[in-house]
N, C-alpha and C positions, 0 to 999 in steps of 0.2 A: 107288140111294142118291142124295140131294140134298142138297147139302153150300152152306150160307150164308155168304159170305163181309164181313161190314157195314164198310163203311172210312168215315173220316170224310169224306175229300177233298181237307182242302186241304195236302196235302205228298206229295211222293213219297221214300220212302226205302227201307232194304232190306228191310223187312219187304213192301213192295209188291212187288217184285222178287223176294223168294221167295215168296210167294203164286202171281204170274205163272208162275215154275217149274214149280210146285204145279197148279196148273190145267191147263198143258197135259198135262202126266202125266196125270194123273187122265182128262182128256178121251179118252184114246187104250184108259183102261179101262171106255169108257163111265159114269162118272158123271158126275152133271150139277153144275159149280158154279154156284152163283148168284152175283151180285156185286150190293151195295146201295152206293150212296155218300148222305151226309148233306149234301156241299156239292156243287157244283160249281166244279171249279179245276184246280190239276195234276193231280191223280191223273187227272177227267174226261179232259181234253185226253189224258195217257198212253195211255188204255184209247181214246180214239178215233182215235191215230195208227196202232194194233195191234189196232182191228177187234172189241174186246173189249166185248162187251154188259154193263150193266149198269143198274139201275133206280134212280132218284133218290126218296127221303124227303127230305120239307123234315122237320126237328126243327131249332126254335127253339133248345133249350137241348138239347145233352147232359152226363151227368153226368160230372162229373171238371173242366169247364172250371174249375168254383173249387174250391179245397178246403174249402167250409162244409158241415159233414156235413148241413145245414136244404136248402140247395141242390142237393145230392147227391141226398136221398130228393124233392124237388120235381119234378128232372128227370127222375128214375125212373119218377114216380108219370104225366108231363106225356103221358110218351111210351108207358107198357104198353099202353096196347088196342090203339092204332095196330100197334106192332110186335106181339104175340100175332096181332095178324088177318091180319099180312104171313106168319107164321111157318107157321100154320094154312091159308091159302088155297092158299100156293104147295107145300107139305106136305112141310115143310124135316123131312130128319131129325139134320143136326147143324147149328149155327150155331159157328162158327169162328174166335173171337174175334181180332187180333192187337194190336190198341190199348186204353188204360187207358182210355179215354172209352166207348170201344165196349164193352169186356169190362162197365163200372158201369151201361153204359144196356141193355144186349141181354140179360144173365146172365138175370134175374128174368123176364124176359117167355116167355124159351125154358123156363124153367123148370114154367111155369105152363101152357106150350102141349104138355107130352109132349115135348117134344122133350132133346136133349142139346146140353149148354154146355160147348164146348171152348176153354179158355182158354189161350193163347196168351204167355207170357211173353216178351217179348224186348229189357227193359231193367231194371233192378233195381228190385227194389220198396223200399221205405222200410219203416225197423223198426221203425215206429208199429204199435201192437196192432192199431189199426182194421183190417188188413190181414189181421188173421184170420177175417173177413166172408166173404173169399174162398173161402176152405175150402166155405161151407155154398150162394154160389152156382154156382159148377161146378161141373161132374160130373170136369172132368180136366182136369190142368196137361203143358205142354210147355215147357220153356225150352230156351233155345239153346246155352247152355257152361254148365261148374261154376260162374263166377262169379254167373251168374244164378240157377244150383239154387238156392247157397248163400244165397241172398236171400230165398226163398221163406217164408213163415210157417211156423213148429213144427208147426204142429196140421194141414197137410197132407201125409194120410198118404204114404209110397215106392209105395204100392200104385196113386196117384191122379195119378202124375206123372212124365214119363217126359224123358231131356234128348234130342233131336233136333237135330243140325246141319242148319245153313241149306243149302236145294240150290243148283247152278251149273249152269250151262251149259259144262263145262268143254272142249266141241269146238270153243266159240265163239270164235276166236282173230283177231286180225290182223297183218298185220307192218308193225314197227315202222317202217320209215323210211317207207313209204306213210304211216301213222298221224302220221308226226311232219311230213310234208310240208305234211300234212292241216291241223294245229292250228296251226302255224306262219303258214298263208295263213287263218287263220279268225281269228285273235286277234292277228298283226301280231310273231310271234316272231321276234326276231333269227338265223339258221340255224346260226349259229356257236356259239353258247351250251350249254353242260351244263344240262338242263331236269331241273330239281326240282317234283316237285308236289305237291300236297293235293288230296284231294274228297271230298268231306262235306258236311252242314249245317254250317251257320256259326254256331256257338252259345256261349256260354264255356267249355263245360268241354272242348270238341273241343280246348284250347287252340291255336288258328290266333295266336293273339296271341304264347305266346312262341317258335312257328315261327317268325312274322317275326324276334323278338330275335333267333334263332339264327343266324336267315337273314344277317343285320345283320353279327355277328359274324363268321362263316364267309367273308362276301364280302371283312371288311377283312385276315384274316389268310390268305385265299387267293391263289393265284395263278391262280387259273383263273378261267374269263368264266361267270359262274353266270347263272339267273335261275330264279323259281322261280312258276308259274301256279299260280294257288286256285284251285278250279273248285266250285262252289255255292252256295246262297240260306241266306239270314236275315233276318232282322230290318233294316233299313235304317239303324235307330238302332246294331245293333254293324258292318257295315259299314263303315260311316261310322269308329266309331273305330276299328278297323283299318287305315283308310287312312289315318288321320292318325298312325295307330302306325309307318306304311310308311313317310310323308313324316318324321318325327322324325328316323328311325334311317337318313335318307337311303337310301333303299332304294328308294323309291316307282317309280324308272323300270327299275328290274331286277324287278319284282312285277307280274305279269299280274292283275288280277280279272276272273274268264272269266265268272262268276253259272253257271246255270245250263245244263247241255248235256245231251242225251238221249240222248246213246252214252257212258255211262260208261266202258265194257269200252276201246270206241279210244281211249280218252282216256289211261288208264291206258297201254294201251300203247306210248302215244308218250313216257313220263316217260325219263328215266336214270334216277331216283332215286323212289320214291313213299315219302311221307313222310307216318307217322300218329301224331298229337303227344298225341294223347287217352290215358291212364295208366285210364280208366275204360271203355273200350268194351266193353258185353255182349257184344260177337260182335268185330266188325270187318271186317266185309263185303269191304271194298274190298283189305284184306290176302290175303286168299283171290284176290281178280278180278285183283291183279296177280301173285300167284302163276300164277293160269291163262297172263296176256299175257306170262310171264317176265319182269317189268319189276323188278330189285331193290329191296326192299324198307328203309327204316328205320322202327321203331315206336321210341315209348313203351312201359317195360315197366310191366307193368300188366294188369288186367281182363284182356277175351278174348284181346287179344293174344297173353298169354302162351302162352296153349293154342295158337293159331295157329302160331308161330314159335318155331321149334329153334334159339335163337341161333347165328348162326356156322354153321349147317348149311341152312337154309330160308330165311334173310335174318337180319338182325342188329335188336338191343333197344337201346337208350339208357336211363339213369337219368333217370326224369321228374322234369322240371324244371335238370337236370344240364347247362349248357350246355357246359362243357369237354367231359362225356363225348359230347355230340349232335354235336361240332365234329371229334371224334376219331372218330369211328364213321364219320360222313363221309367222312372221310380213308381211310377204311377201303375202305369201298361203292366211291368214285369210281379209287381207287389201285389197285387190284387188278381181278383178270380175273372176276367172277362168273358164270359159265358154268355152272360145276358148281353154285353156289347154285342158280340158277332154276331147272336143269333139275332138281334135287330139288325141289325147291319145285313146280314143274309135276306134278312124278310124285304129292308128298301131296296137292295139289288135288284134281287129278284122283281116288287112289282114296277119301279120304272125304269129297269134297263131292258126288259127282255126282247129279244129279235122281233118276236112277233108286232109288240107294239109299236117299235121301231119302225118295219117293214110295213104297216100301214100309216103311218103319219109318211112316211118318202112315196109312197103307193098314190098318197093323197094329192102332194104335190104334184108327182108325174098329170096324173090325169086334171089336176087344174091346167099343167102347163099347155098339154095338146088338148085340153078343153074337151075329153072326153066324157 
C-alpha cells in the first residue's frame, strides 16, 4: 500500500504532528508513505531536522488561497495533469488529504487517476452550501471530535465518515524541573516565578489577546510573582499588537514572547499552569501534550476542549470570555495540590490518544477504502 501525504509547507501545526505519528506507525507495518510539500519553509526545515523524505511541487496557485469560486476552479484546472501524473508515476493508492488547500487542489486529480481521496477534516468547515462539493469529491471523510463531525455538510453520508482522534506519543515524557531549568536559561525567566503558558499559532480566534487581559488582571489582585511565556508564530502585524496589548495593561515585562520552539512536549512541561483561551478549538492538541507532561491544565469551555477535559477531574474549564471566572479558576489550579488531576489526566491521555490505537482505527479505514 502507498499512501500520499501533499502538505502545503509553510506552517507546522498539529495536524503535521499527527501525520508524523501516523507515519512512523505505518512504517513499522511496512507501508510506504509519501510526503509532497508545495512550499518550502517550516514544515521543509521540520521534516529535515527528523531525516524525513519528502518531494517538492512548485504550484503557483493552490485552490482555497482566495475564496472566488472563478479562482478556485482556475487553480484546480492550473494544477491537474501535473498532479494526476505525480499520482499515476509514483502509483499512490490513497492521497491523504489534511489541509483545505490541499484537500480543493489534490481531490479531483486523484479522482481522475483511480486512485482514492481521503479527506481529512480537522478544523470546522463553514455552513455555506458550497461545501456540499465535498461529498461528490472524496471518497471518505475523517474528523477529529464531534465538534468537527458536527460541521460536516448534510449530504455526506455516516457511511463515508468516520471521527478518529489525533495520535501521541504518549511514552514521550520529561521532567519537569530539568524542563523548566531548560526554558528559564533559553528565554531569560526569572526562577522564582509561577510560570503560566500558551502555545499555539498566534491568530485571533486562539484568543492570546484576552489571555493577556486576564493575565493583566490576575497579576494586580494576586499575591503571587506570576509570569506567563507565549510560545508561537503569526502574522507580525497581530504580534505586534499583542505586545502593545502587553505594554498597555502594563504587563509587558512579566510576558515572555518565545516565537517559535521545536520541542513543544518540554515546553509544556516546564509550565505550572498551561493555559488554552480559544472557546473554538477542533481538537486541542496541546491539552492532550500537557495531559501526557502532567502540567495542569486551564481551558476555554468550548469546541474540542470540551470533549478533552472532565472539568474538575482531568483539569479545569473557565467561561469564555468570563474574566472573574478565568481569575477564580486560577486561584483554583495554583491553591490546591493537583496531583491526583494529572495523574488522571495522564492515565486518559494515555489510553485514547495513543499511536497505536490511532494507527489501527486509519489502518481500518484504509483497507475498507481499497476493500482489502
Amino acid at each position: 500500500m502507498r499512501v500520499l501525504f501533499p502538505f502545503v509547507g509553510d506552517s507546522v501545526g498539529g495536524s503535521h504532528r499527527s501525520i508524523l505519528e501516523l507515519h512512523y506507525a505505518l512504517k513499522e507495518k511496512n507501508i510506504t508513505s509519501i510526503f509532497v510539500l508545495h512550499e518550502i519553509g517550516p514544515l521543509s526545515e521540520l521534516f529535515d531536522s527528523l531525516n524525513v523524505e519528502y518531494k517538492y511541487i512548485y504550484t503557483r496557485y493552490l485552490a482555497g488561497e482566495s475564496p472566488s469560486l472563478l479562482k478556485i476552479a482556475f487553480s484546480i484546472a492550473a494544477n491537474f495533469i501535473k498532479l494526476s501524473r505525480f499520482i499515476r508515476k509514483n502509483r499512490i493508492d490513497i492521497v491523504h488529504g489534511n489541509d483545505l488547500r490541499v484537500n480543493l487542489t489534490w481531490s479531483l486529480p486523484t479522482k481522475f487517476s483511480n486512485s482514492v481521496y481521503l479527506w481529512h477534516q480537522r478544523s470546522l468547515m463553514s455552513p455555506s452550501v458550497l461545501w456540499n462539493a465535498s461529498a461528490v469529491l472524496a471518497d471518505y471523510f475523517i474528523t477529529i471530535s464531534k465538534y468537527v463531525d458536527q460541521s460536516l455538510p448534510g449530504n455526506i453520508s455516516r457511511i463515508k465518515r468516520t471521527l478518529i482522534l489525533n495520535p501521541f506519543n504518549t511514552k514521550d515524557t520529561y521532567d519537569r524541573i530539568t524542563s523548566r531549568k531548560w526554558l528559564n536559561m533559553c528565554y531569560k525567566i526569572p526562577e522564582d516565578v509561577i510560570l503560566l503558558g500558551y502555545i499555539g499559532r498566534l491568530v485571533e480566534w486562539k484568543n492570546v489577546d484576552f489571555l493577556i487581559k486576564c493575565f493583566s488582571k490576575y497579576t494586580d489582585e494576586s499575591d503571587l510573582h506570576l509570569h506567563l511565556i507565549i510560545v508561537g508564530t503569526g502574522k507580525n502585524k497581530y504580534i505586534e499588537i499583542l505586545k502593545e496589548l502587553a505594554c498597555k495593561a502594563s504587563v509587558r515585562n512579566t510576558i515572555t514572547f518565545a516565537g517559535f520552539n521545536s520541542e513543544p512536549n518540554k515546553v509544556i512541561s516546564a509550565f505550572d499552569l498551561m493555559i488554552a483561551p480559544s472557546n473554538q478549538e477542533p481538537f486541542g492538541r496541546t491539552l492532550v501534550e500537557a495531559m501526557i507532561q502532567k502540567t495542569p491544565i486551564l481551558a476555554a469551555k468550548g469546541g474540542g476542549h470540551s470533549e478533552i477535559i472532565n472539568h474538575g477531574v482531568t483539569g479545569r474549564l473557565y467561561n469564555h470570555y468570563d474574566m472573574k471566572d478565568f481569575t477564580d479558576q486560577c486561584n483554583i489550579c495554583l491553591g490546591t495540590d493537583n496531583l491526583e488531576i494529572v495523574n488522571q489526566a495522564n492515565f486518559v491521555a494515555s489510553s485514547r490518544y495513543s499511536s497505536c490505537q490511532h494507527v489501527e482505527s486509519i489502518m481500518h479505514v484504509y483497507k475498507k477504502l481499497l476493500a482489502i
